[in-house]
N, C-alpha and C positions, 0 to 999 in steps of 0.2 A: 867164464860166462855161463850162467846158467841154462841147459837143455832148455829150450820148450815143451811143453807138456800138452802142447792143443795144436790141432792145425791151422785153425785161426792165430795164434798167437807166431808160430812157423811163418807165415805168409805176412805177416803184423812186420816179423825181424829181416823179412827177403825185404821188405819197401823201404826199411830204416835204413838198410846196408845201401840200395841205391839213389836214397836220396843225399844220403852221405857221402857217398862218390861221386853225385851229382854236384855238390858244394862244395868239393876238394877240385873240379874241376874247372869251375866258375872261376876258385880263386885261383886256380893256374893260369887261365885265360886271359891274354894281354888287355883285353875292354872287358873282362867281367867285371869290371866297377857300376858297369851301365846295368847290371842284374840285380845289385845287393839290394836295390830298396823298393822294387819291384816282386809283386804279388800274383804273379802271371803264373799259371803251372807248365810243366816241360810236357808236351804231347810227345809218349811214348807207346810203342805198338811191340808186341810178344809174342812168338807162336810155341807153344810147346807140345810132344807130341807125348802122353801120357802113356804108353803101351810099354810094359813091363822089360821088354826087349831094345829099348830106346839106346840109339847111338849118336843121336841128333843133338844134345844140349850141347857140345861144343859150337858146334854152327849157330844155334840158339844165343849163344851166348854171344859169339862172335857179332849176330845182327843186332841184337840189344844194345852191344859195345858200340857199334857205327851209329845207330839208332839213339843213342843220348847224347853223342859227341853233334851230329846232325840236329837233335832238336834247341841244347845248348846256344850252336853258332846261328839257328831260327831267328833265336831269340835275340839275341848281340845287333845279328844284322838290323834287325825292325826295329829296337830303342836306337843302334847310332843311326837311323836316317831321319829322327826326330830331333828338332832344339828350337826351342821356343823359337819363334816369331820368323823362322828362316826358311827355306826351298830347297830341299836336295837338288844339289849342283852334278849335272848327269856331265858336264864337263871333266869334276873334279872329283866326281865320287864320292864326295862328302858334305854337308850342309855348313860346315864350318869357315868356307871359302869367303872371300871380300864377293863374290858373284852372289851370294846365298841372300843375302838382305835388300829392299827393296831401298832405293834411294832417297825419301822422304814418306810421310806420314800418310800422305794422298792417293799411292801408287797401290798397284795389286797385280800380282804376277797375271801375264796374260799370254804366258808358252814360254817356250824353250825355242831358242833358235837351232839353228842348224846341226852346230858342232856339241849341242846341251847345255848351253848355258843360260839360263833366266831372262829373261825378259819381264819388264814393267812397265806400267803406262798410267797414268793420272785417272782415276775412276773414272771419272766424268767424260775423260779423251776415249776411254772405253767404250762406256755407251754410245757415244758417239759414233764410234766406228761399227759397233755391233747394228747399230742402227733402230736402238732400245728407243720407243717412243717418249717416256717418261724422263728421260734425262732431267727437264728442265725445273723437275721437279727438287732435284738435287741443291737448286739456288733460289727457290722460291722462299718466303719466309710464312710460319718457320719450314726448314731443309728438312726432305722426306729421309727418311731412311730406304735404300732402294736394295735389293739382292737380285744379282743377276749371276744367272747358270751359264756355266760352259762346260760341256764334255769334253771327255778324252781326246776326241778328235782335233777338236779345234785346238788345244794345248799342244800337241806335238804333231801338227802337220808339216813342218819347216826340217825336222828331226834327220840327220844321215841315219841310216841302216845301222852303221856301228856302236849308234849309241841310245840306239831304242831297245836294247836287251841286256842290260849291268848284268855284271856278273853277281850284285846284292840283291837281282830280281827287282829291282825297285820297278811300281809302275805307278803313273798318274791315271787315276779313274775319272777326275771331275773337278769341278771347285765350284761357289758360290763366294764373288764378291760382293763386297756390302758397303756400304758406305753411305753418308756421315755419321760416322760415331763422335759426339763430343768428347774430347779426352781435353784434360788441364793438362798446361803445360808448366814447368817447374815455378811460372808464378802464378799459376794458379787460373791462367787465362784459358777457357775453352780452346780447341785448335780441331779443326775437321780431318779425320782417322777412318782409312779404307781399310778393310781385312780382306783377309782369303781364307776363305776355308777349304782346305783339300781332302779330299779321301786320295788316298796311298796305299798300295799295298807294297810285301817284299816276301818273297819268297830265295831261298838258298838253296843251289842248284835245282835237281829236277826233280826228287821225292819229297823234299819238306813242303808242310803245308804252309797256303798262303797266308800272308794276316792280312787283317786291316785295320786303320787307321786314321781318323783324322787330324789335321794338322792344322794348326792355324797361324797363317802368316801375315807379319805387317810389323810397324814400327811404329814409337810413340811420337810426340811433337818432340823437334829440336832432338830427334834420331833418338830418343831414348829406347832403349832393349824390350822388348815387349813382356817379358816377366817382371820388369821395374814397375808396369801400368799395373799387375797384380798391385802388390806393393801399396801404389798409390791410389788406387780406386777404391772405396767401400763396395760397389758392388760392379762386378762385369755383367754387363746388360747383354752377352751372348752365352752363359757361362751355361744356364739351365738346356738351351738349346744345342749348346756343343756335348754335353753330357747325356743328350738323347739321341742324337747320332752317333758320338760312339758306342753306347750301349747296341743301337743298331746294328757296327760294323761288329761288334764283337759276338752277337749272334752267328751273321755268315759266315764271320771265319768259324766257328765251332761247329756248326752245322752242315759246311759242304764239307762232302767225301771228298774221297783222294783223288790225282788227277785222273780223267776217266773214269769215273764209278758214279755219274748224276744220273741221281735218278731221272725217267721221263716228267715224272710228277712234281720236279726239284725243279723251281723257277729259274729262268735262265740269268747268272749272275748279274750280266750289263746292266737288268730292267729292275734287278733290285737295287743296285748300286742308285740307280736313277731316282728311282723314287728314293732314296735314304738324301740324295741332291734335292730335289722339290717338297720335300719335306722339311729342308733346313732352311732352306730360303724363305718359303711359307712363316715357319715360326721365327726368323729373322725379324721379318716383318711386320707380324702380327704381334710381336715384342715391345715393338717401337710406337704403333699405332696406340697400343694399351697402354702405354706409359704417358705417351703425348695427350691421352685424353683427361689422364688424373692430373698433370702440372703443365707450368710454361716455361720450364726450362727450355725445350726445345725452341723455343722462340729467341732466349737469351743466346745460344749455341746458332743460330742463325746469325746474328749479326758478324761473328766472328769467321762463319763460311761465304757469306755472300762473294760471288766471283768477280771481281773488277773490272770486268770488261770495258763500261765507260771511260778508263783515264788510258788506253792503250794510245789511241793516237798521241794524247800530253804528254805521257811517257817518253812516245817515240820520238816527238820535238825537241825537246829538253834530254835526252841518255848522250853519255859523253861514252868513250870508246869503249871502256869498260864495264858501259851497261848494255854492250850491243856485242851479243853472244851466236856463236854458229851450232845447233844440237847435230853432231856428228851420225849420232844413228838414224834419228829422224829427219834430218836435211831441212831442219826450219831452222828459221830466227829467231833469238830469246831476247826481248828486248827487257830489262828490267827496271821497275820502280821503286817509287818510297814504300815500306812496311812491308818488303815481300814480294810484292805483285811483281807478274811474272809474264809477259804478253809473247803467246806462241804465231809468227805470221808462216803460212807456208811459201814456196818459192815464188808463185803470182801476186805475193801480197798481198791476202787475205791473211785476216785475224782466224786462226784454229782455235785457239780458247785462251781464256787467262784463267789467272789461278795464284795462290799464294803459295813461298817456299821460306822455309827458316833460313837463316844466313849459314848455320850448319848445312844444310841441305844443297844449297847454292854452291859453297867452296867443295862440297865433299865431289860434285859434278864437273864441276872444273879439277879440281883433281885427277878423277876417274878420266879426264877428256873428255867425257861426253859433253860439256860445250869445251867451244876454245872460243878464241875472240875473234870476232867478223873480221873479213881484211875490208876496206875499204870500199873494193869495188864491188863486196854483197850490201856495205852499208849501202852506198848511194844506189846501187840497184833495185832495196826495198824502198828508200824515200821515195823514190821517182815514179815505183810503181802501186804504193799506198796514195800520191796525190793525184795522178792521173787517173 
């Protein structure tokens, strides 16, 4: 190998050697396959003490050595807690889990239970309970597009202690669910599509820096993967707006110092996070509204969302054993109908809302056990207490 003849060119061949070390050790890495096609740079820090009499470049080198190994597994950690359209499962440690996906097209993560596992709920059952005024807007024709925020808090309030701190640092900052997105379903028929949009971050143990990230979760009609609605969409109508939020998150991470070192003058992380939240919901919406002003598709994508509310009692007259379902987590009744329709009663016999589900969506529930079938005496205990 030829000397170097410049100190620039010396310092040129010190970065070559360790990015080359750096890529001999990616490809030793059991998930460095999650690196290779990734454009991210390794955040690396050096102290050297230039004084003639220097005994210190072993230790020097020795931090550097822990210092790239540490920014390396940064990086591992923060791409495996992303996969299209899924939820890191603080259960399972992994987003990869049957827990990680939402259970039809309608739903959008609304926390973590207890022990870390996902939780989902029918947009619309959302607003409901958040007690979002607009709700009703979601079924009027044509169906609004609506974005509604939840913090951190609201997300993991249910959370034990043991599983509010992974050892992958994973943390939930926030999310903006949205919904109705028209999506076609494989025959090409509109189907009503709730997302989540999360900020995340993950930090590896206590000196790497944090990242962040957004994520966006949800599924297509009749369960399809949400990288398939790539695929099949000529254009995602959140695509511009997800691409402005992260640009945002990848600011903060680059710009906040190390743990302890914020500046006074360095805006307090939470309040930025929040606004990078009310600013995706914002241009969520303002997406939709501009769109619905140039065409009437959204008018045609209405008829396909409208909620059925009026056939729940006909439903309930006419459902044979098999259309009279128990939701084990929720403790309501699922009464089911023709095309889908889907009528939720709570325990006094009130209608909580209807809604439409694919017959994917239906079995995949009865699977999971979240319904099982009514025994008898919850059937006739709803009749008696829907006609009275």
């Amino acid at each position: 190998m030829k000397r170097p003849t410049s100190h620039s060119s010396e310092i040129e061949q010190a970065v070559r050697l360790l990015a080359e070390e750096a890529r001999r050790r990616i490809e030793r890495h059991p998930s460095g396959h999650l690196l290779r096609s990734g454009k991210e740079a390794l955040d690396l820090s050096l102290q050297l003490d230039p004084s003639p009499h220097n005994s210190e470049d072993g230790r020097a080198a020795e931090a550097l050595d822990r210092d790239l190994d540490a920014a390396i597994e940064g990086l591992i950690v923060h791409r495996a807690a992303f996969r299209p359209g899924r939820v890191f499962c603080l259960r399972c440690a992994t987003p990869d889990c049957e827990h990680a996906v939402p259970p039809s097209s309608r739903e959008v993560f609304a926390g973590y239970g207890a022990t870390g596992i996902p939780r989902f709920l029918d947009f619309g059952q959302l607003l409901l309970e958040r007690g979002d005024p607009r709700v009703d807007r979601l079924y009027a024709r044509p169906p609004a597009l609506l974005a509604h925020t939840l913090r951190r808090g609201h997300l993991t309030a249910e959370l034990l202690e043991p599983y509010r701190n992974p050892e992958s640092g994973f943390r939930i900052h926030g999310q903006v669910a949205a919904g109705w997105y028209g999506v076609p379903d494989p025959t090409g028929r509109p189907q009503a599509v709730a997302l989540s949009f999360q900020i995340v971050s993950t930090r590896p143990g206590k000196r790497g820096r944090r990242r962040f990230g957004l994520n966006v979760l949800g599924i297509g009609p009749d369960g399809q993967p949400l990288e398939q609605l790539y695929d099949r969409l000529r254009e995602l109508p959140w695509q511009d707006t997800v691409r402005w939020a992260q640009t945002a998150l990848d600011q903060i991470t680059f710009q906040r110092k190390k743990p302890g070192k914020r500046s006074k003058s360095e805006e307090p992380l939470e309040r930025r996070l929040l606004q990078v939240l009310n600013g995706l919901a914002r241009r969520l919406e303002k997406h939709r509204r501009a769109k619905d002003r140039k065409t009437l598709h959204g008018q045609q994508r209405a008829r396909q969302t409208e909620r059925p509310t009026h056939m729940a009692l006909a439903d309930l007259a006419k459902a044979g054993k098999d259309e009279l379902l128990y939701d084990t987590r929720q403790e309501t009744l699922v009464v089911l109908g023709a095309r889908g329709r889907a009528h939720v009663f709570n325990p006094a016999g009130k209608l909580v809302t209807s809604i439409r589900y694919t017959p994917a969506a239906i079995e995949k529930r009865r699977h999971r056990k979240l319904w099982r079938r009514a025994t008898a005496e919850e059937i006739q205990g709803l009749r008696q207490k829907v006609a009275g």
